[in-house]
VONU-903378 format. One record per atom (N, C-alpha, C): residue number from 0; residue in three letters; chain; x, y, z. Coordinates in nm, 3 decimals, decimal comma. Example, Ala and Ser with C-alpha at 12.3 -4.5 7.8 and 13.67 -1.06 7.14 Angstrom:
VONU-903378
padren:0; lovex:ALA; tipa:A; c1:1,319; c2:-0,569; c3:0,780
padren:0; lovex:ALA; tipa:A; c1:1,230; c2:-0,450; c3:0,780
padren:0; lovex:ALA; tipa:A; c1:1,320; c2:-0,330; c3:0,780
padren:1; lovex:SER; tipa:A; c1:1,285; c2:-0,225; c3:0,708
padren:1; lovex:SER; tipa:A; c1:1,367; c2:-0,106; c3:0,714
padren:1; lovex:SER; tipa:A; c1:1,290; c2:0,003; c3:0,787
end
This chain:
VONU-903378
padren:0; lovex:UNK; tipa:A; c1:-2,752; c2:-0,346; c3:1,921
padren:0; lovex:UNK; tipa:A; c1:-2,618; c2:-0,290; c3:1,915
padren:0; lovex:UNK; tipa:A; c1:-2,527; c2:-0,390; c3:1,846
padren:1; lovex:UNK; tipa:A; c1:-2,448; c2:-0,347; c3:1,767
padren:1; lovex:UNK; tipa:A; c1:-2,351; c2:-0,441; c3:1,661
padren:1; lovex:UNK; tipa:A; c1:-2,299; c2:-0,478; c3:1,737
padren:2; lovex:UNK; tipa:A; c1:-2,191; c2:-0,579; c3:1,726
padren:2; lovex:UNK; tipa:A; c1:-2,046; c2:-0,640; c3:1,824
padren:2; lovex:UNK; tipa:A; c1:-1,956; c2:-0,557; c3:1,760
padren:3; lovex:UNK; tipa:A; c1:-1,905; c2:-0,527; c3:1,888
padren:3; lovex:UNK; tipa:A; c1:-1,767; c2:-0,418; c3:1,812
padren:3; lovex:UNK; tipa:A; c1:-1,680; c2:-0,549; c3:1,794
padren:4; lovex:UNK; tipa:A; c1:-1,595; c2:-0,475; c3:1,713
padren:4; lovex:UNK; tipa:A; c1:-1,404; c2:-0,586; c3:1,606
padren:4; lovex:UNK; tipa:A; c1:-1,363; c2:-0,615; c3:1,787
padren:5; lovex:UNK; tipa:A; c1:-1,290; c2:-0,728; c3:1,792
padren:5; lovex:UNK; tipa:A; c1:-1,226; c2:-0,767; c3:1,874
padren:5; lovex:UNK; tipa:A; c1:-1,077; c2:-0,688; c3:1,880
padren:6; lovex:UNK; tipa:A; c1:-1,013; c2:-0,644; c3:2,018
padren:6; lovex:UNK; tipa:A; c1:-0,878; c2:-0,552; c3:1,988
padren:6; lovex:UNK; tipa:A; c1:-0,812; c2:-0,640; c3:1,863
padren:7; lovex:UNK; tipa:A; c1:-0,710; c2:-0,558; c3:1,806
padren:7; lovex:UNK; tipa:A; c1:-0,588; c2:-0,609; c3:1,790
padren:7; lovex:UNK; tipa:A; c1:-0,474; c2:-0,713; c3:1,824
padren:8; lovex:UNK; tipa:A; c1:-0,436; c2:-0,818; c3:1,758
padren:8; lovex:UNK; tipa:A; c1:-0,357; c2:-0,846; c3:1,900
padren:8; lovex:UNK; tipa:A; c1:-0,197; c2:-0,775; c3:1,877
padren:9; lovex:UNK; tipa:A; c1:-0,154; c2:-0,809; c3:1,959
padren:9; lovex:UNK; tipa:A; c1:-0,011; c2:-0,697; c3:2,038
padren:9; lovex:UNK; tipa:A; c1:0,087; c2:-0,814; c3:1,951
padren:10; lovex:UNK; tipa:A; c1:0,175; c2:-0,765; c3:1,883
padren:10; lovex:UNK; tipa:A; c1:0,293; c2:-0,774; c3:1,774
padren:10; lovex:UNK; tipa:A; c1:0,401; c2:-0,768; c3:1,867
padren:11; lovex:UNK; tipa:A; c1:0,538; c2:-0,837; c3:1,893
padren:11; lovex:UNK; tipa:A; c1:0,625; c2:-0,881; c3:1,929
padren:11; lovex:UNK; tipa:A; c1:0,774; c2:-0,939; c3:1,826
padren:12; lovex:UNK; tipa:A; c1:0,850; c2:-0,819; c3:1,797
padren:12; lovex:UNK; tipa:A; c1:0,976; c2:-0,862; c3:1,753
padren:12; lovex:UNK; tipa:A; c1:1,103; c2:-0,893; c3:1,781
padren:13; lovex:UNK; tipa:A; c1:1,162; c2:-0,950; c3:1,765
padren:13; lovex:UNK; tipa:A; c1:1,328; c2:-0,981; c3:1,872
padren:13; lovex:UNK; tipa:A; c1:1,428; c2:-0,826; c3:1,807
padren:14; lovex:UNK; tipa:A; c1:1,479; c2:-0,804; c3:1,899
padren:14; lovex:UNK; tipa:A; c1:1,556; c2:-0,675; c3:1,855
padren:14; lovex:UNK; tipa:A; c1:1,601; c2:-0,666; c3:1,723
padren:15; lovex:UNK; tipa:A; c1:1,705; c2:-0,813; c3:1,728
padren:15; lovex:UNK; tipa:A; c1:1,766; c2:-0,779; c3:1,617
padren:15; lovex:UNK; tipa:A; c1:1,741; c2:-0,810; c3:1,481
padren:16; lovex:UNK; tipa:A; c1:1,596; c2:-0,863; c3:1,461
padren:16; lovex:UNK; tipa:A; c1:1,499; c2:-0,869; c3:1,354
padren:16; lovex:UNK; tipa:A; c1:1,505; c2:-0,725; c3:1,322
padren:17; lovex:UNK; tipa:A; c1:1,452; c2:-0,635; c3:1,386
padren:17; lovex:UNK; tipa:A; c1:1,415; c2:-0,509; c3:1,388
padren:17; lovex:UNK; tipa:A; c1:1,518; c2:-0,417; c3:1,302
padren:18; lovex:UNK; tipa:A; c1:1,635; c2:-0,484; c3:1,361
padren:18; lovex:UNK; tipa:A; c1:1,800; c2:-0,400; c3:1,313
padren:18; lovex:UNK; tipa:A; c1:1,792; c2:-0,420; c3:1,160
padren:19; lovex:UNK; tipa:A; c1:1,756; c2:-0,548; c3:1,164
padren:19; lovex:UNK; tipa:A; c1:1,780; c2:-0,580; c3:1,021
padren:19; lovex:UNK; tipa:A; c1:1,619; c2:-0,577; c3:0,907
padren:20; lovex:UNK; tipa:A; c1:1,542; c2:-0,504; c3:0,945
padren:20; lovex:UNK; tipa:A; c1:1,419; c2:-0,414; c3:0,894
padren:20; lovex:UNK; tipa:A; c1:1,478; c2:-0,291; c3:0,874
padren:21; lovex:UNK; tipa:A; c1:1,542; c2:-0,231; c3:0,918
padren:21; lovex:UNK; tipa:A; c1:1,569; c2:-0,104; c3:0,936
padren:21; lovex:UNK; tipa:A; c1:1,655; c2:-0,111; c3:0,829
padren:22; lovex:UNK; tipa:A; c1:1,756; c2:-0,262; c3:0,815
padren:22; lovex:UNK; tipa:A; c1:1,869; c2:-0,189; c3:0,725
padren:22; lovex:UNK; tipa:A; c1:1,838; c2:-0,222; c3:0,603
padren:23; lovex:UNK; tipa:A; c1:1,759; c2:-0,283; c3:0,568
padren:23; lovex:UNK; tipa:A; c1:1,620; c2:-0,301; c3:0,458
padren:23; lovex:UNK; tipa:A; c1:1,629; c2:-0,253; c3:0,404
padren:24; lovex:UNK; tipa:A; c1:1,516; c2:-0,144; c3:0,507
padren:24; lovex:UNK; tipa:A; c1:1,473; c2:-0,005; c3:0,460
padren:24; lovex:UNK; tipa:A; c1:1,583; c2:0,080; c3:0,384
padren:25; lovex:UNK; tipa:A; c1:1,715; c2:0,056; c3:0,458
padren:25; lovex:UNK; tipa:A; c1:1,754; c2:0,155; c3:0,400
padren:25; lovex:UNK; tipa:A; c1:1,862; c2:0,140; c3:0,284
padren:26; lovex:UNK; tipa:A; c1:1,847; c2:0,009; c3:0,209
padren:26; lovex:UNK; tipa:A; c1:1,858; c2:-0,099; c3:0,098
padren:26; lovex:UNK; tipa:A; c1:1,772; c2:-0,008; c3:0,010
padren:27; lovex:UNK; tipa:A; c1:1,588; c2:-0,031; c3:0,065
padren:27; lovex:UNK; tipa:A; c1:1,556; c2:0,018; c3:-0,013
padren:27; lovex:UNK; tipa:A; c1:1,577; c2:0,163; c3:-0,084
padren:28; lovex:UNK; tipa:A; c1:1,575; c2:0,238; c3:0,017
padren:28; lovex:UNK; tipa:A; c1:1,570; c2:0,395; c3:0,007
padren:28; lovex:UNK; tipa:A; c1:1,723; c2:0,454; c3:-0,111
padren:29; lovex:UNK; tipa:A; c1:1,798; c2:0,315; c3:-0,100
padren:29; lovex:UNK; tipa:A; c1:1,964; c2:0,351; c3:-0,184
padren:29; lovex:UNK; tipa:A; c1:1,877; c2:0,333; c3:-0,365
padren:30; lovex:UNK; tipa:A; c1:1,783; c2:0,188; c3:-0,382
padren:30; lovex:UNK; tipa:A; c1:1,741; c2:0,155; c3:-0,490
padren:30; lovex:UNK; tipa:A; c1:1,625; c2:0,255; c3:-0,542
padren:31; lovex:UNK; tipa:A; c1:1,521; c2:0,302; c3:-0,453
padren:31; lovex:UNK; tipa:A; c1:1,413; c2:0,423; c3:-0,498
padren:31; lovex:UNK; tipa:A; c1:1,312; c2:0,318; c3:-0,479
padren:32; lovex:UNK; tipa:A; c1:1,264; c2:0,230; c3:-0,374
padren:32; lovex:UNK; tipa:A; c1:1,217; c2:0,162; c3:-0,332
padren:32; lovex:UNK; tipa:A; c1:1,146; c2:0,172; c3:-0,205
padren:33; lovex:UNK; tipa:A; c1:1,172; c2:0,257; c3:-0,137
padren:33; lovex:UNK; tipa:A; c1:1,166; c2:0,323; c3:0,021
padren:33; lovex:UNK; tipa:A; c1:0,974; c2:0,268; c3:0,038
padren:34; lovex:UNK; tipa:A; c1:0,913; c2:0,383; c3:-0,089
padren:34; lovex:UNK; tipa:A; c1:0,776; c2:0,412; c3:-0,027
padren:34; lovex:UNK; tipa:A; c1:0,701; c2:0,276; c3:-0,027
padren:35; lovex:UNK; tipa:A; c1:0,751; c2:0,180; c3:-0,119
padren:35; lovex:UNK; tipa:A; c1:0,718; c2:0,064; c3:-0,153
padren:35; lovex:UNK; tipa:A; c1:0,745; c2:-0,035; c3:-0,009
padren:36; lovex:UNK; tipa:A; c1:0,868; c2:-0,020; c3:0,004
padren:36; lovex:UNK; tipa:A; c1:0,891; c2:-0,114; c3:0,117
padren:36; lovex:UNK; tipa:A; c1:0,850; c2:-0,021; c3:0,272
padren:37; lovex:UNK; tipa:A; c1:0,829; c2:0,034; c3:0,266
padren:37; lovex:UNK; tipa:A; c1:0,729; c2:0,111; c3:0,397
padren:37; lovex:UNK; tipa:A; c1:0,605; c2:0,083; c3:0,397
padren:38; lovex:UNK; tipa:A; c1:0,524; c2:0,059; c3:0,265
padren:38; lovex:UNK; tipa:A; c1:0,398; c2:-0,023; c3:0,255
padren:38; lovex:UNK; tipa:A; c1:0,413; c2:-0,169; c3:0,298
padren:39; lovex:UNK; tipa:A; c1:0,525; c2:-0,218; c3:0,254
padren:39; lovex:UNK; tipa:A; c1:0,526; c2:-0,379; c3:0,262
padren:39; lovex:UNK; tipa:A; c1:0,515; c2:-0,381; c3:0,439
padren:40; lovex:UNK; tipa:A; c1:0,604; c2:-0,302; c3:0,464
padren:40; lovex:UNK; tipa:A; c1:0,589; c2:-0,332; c3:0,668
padren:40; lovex:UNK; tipa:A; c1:0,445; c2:-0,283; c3:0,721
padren:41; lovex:UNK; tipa:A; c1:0,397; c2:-0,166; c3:0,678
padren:41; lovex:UNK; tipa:A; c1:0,266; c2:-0,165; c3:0,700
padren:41; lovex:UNK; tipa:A; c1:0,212; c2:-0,252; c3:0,688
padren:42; lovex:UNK; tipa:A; c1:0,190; c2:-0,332; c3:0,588
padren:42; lovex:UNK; tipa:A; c1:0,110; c2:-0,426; c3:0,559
padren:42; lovex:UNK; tipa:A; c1:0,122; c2:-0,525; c3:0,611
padren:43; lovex:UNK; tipa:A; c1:0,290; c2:-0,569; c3:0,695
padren:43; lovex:UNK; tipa:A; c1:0,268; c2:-0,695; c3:0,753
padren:43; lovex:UNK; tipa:A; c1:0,220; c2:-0,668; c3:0,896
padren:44; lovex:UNK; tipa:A; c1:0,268; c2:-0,558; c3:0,954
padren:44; lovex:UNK; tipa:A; c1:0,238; c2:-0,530; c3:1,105
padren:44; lovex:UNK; tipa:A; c1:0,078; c2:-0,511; c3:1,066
padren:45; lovex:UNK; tipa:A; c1:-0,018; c2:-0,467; c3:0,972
padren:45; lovex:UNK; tipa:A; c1:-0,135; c2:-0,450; c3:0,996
padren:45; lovex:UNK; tipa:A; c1:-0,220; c2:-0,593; c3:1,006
padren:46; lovex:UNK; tipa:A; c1:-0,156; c2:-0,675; c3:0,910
padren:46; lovex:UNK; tipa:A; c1:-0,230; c2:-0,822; c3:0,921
padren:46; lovex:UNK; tipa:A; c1:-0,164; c2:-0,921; c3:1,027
padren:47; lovex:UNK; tipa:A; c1:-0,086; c2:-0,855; c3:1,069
padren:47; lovex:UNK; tipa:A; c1:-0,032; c2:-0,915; c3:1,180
padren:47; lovex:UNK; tipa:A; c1:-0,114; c2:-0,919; c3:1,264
padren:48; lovex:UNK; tipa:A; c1:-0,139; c2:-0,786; c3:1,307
padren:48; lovex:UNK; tipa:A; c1:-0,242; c2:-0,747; c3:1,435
padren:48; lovex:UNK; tipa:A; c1:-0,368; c2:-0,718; c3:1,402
padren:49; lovex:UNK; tipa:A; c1:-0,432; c2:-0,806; c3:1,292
padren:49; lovex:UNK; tipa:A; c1:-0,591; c2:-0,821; c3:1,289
padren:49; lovex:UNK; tipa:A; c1:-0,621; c2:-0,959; c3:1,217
padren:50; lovex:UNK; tipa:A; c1:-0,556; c2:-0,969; c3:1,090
padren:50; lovex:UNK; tipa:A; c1:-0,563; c2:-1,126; c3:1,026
padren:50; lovex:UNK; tipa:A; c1:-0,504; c2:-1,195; c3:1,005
padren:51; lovex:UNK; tipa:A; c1:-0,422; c2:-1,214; c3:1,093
padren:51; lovex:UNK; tipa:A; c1:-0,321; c2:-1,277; c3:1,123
padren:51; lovex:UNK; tipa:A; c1:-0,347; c2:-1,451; c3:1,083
padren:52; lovex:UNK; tipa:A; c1:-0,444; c2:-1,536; c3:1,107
padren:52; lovex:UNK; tipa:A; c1:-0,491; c2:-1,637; c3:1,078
padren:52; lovex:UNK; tipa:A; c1:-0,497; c2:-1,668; c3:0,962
padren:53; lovex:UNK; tipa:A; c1:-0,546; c2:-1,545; c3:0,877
padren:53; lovex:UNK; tipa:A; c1:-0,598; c2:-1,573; c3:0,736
padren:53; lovex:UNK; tipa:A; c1:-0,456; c2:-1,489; c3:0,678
padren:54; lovex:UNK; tipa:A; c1:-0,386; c2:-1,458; c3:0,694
padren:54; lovex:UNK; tipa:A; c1:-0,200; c2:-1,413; c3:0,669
padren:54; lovex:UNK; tipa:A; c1:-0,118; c2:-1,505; c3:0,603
padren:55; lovex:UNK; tipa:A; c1:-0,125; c2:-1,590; c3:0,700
padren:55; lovex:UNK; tipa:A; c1:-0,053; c2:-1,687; c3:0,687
padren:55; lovex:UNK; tipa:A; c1:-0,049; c2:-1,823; c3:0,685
padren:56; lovex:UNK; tipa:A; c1:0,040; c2:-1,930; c3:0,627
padren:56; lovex:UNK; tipa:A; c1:-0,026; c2:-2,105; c3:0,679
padren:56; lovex:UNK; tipa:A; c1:0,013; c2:-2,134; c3:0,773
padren:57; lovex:UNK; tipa:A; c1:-0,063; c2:-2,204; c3:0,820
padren:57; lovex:UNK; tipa:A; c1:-0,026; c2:-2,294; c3:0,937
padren:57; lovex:UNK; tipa:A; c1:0,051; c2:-2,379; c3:0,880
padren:58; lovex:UNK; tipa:A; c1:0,192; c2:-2,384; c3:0,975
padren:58; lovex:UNK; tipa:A; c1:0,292; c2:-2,524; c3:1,011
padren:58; lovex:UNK; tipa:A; c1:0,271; c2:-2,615; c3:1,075
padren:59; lovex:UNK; tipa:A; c1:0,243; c2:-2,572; c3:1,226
padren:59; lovex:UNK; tipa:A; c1:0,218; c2:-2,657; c3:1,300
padren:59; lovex:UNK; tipa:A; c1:0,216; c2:-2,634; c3:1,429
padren:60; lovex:UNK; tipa:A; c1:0,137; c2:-2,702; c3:1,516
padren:60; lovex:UNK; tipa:A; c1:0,073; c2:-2,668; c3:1,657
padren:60; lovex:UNK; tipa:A; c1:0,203; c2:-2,693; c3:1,751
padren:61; lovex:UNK; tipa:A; c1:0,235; c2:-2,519; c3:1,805
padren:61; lovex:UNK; tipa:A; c1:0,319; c2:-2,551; c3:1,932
padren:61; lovex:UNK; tipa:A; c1:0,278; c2:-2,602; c3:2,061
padren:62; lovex:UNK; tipa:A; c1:0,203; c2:-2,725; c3:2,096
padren:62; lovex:UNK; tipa:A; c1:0,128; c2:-2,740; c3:2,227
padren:62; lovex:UNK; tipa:A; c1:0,216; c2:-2,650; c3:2,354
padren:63; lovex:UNK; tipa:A; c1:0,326; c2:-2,692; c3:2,345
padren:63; lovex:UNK; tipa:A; c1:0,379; c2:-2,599; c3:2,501
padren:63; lovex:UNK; tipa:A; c1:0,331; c2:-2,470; c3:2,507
padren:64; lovex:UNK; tipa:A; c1:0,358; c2:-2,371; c3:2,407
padren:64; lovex:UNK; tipa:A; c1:0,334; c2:-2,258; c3:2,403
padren:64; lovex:UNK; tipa:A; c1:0,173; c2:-2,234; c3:2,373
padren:65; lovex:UNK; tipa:A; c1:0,096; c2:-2,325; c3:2,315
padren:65; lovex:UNK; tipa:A; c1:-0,058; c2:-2,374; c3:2,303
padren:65; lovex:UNK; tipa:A; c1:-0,077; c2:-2,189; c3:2,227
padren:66; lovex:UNK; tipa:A; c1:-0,007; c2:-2,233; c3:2,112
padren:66; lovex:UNK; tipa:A; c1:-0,012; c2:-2,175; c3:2,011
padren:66; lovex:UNK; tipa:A; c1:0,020; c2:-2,278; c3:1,868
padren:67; lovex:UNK; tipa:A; c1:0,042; c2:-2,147; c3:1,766
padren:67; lovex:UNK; tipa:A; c1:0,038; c2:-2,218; c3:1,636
padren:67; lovex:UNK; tipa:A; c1:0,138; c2:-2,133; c3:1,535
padren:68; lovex:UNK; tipa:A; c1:0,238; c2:-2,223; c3:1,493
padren:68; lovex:UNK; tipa:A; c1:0,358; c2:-2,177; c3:1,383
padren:68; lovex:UNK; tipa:A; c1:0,284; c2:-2,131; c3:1,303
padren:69; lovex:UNK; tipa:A; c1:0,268; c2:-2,031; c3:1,237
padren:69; lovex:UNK; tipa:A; c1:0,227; c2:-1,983; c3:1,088
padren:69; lovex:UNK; tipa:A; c1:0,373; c2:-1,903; c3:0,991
padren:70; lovex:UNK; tipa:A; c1:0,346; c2:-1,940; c3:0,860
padren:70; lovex:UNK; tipa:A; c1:0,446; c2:-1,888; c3:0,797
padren:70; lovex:UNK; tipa:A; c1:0,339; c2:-1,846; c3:0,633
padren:71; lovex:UNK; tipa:A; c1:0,416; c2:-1,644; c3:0,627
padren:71; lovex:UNK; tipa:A; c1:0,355; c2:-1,585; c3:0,506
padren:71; lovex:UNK; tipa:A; c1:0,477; c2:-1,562; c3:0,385
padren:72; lovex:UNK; tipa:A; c1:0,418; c2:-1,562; c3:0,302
padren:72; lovex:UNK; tipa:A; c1:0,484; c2:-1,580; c3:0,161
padren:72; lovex:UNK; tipa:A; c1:0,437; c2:-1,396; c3:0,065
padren:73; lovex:UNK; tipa:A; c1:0,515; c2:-1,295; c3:0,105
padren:73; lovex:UNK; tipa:A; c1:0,503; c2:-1,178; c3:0,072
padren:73; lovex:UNK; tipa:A; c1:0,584; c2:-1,080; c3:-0,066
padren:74; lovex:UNK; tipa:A; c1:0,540; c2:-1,019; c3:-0,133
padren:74; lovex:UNK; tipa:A; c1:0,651; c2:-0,958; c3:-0,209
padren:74; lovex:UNK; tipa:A; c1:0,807; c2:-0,948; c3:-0,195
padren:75; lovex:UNK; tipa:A; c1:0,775; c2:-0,879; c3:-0,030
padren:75; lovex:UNK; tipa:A; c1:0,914; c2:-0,824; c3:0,020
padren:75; lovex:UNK; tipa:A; c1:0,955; c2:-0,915; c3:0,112
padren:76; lovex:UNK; tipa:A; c1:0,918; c2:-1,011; c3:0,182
padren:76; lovex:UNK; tipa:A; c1:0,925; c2:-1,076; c3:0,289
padren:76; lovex:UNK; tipa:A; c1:0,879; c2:-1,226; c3:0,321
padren:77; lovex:UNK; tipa:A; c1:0,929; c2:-1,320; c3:0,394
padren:77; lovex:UNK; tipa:A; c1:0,860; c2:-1,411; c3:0,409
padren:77; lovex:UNK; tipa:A; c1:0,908; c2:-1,492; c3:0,613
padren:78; lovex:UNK; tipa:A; c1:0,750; c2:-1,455; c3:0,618
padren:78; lovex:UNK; tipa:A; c1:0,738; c2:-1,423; c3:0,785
padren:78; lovex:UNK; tipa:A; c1:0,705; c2:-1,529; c3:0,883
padren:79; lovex:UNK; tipa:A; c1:0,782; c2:-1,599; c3:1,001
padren:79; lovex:UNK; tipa:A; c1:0,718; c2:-1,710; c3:1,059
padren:79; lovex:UNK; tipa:A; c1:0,671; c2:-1,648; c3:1,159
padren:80; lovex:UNK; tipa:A; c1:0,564; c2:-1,675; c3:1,240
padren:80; lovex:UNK; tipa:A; c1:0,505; c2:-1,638; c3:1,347
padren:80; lovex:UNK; tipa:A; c1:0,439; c2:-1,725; c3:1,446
padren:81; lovex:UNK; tipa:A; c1:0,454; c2:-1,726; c3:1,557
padren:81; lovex:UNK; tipa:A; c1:0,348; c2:-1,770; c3:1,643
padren:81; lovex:UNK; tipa:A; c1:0,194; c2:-1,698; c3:1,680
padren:82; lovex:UNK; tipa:A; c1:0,116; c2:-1,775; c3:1,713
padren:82; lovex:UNK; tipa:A; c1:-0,046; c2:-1,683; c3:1,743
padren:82; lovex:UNK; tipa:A; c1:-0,068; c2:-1,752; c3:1,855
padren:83; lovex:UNK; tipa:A; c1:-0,052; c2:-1,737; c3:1,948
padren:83; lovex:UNK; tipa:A; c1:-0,153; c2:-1,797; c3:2,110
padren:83; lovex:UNK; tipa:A; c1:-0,253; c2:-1,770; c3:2,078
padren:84; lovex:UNK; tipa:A; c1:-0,299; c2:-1,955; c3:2,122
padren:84; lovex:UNK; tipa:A; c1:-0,444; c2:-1,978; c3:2,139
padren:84; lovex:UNK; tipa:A; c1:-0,582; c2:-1,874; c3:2,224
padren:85; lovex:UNK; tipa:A; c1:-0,510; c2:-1,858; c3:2,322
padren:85; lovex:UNK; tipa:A; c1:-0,575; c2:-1,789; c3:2,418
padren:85; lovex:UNK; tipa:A; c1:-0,546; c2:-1,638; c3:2,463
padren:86; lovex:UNK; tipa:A; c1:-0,442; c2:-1,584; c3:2,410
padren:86; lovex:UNK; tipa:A; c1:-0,415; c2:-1,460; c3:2,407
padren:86; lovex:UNK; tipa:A; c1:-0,403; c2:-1,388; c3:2,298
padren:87; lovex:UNK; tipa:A; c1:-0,428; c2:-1,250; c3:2,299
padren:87; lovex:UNK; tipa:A; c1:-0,454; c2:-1,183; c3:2,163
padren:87; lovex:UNK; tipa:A; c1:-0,261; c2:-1,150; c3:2,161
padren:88; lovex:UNK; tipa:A; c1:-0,174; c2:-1,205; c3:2,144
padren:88; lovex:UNK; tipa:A; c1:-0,038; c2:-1,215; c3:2,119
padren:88; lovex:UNK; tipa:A; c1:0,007; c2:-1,295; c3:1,989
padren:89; lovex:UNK; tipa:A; c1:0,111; c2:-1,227; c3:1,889
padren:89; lovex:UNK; tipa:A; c1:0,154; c2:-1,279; c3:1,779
padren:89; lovex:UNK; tipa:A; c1:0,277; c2:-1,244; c3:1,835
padren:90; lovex:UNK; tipa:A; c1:0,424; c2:-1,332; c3:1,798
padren:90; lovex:UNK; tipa:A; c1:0,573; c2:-1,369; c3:1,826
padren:90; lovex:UNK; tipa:A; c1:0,618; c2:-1,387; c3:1,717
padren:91; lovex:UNK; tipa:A; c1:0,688; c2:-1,289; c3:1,613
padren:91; lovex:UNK; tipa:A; c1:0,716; c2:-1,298; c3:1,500
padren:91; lovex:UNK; tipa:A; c1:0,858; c2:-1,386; c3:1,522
padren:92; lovex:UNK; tipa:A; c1:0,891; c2:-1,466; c3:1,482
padren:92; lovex:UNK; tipa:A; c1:1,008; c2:-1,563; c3:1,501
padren:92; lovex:UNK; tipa:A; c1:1,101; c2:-1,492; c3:1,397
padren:93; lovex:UNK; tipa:A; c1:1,086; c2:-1,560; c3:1,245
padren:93; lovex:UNK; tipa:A; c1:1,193; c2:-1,459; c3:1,158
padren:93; lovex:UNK; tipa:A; c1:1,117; c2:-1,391; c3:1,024
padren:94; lovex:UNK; tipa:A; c1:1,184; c2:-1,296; c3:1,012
padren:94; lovex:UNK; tipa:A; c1:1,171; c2:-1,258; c3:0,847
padren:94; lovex:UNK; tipa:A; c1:1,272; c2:-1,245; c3:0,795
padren:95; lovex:UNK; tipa:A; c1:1,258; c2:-1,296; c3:0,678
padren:95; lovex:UNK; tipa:A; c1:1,360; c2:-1,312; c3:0,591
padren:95; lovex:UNK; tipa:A; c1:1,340; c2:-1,264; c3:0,404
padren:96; lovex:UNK; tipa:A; c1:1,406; c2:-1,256; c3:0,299
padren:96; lovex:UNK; tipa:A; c1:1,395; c2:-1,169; c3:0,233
padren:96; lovex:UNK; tipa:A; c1:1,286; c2:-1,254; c3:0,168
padren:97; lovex:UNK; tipa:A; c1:1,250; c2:-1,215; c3:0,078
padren:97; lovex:UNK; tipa:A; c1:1,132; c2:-1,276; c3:0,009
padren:97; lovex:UNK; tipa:A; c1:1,173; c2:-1,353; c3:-0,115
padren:98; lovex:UNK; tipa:A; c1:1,209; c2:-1,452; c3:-0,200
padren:98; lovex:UNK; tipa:A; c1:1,237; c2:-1,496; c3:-0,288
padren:98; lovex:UNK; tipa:A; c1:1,222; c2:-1,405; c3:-0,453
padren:99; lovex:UNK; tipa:A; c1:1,096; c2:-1,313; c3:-0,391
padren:99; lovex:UNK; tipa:A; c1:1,040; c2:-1,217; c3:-0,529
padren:99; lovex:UNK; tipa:A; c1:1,118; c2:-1,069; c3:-0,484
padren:100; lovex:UNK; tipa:A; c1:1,149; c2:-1,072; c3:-0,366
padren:100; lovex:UNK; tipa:A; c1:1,174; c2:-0,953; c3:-0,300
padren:100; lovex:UNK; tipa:A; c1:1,290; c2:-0,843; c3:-0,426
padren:101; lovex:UNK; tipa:A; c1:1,237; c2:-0,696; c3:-0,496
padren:101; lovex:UNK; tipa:A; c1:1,297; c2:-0,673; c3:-0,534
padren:101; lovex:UNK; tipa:A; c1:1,455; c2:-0,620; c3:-0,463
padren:102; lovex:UNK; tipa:A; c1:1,464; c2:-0,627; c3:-0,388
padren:102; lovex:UNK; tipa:A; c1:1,635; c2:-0,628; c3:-0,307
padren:102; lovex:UNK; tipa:A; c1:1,679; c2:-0,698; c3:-0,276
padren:103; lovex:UNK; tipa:A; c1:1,652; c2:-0,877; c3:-0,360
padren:103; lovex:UNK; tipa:A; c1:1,703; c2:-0,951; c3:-0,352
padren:103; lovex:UNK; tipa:A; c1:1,830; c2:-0,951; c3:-0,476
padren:104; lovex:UNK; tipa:A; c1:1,992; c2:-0,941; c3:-0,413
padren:104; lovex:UNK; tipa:A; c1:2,076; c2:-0,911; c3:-0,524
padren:104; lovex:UNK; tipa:A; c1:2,082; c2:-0,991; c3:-0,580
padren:105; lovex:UNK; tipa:A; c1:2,100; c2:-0,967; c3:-0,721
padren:105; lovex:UNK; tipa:A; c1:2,069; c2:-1,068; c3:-0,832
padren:105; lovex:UNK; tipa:A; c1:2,243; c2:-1,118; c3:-0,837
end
């Protein structure tokens, strides 16, 4: 019998990260950008909660929290996160716009 994939781990955002995804989105949706940046969040919540390791670099080891800072470098976005060692838990700290990000106003 194969080994089944290990779950997911469980994704964690602070509210008002969230507020300001939303108003993104709807940045994008004014430019004709919408379906594009609805992929980009797919794509981070999906490697969030499976490759999360291979996502992003490592910063540096939070011993208290006995986890590990990682930060990704994305089209639309650029994401810091925590990963516990021992729990299938990721703590997205911030996102912020992406340097390439096309809704970055010129």
């Amino acid at each position: 019998m194969a080994d089944a994939a290990p779950p997911p781990f469980r994704v964690s955002y602070p509210a008002p990260l969230l507020r300001r995804l939303l108003a993104w989105g709807d940045a994008a949706e004014l430019v004709g950008l919408h379906s594009e940046y609805l992929a980009a969040l797919r794509e981070l919540r999906d490697r969030l909660e499976s490759e999360l390791r291979s996502f992003g670099d490592p910063v540096r080891n939070l011993w208290g929290m006995d986890g590990v800072l990682y930060r990704s470098l994305g089209r639309f976005f650029v994401t810091t996160y925590v990963v516990h060692n021992k729990q299938p838990i990721v703590l997205v700290q911030t996102v912020a716009m992406s340097p390439y990000s096309p809704l970055r106003a010129e």
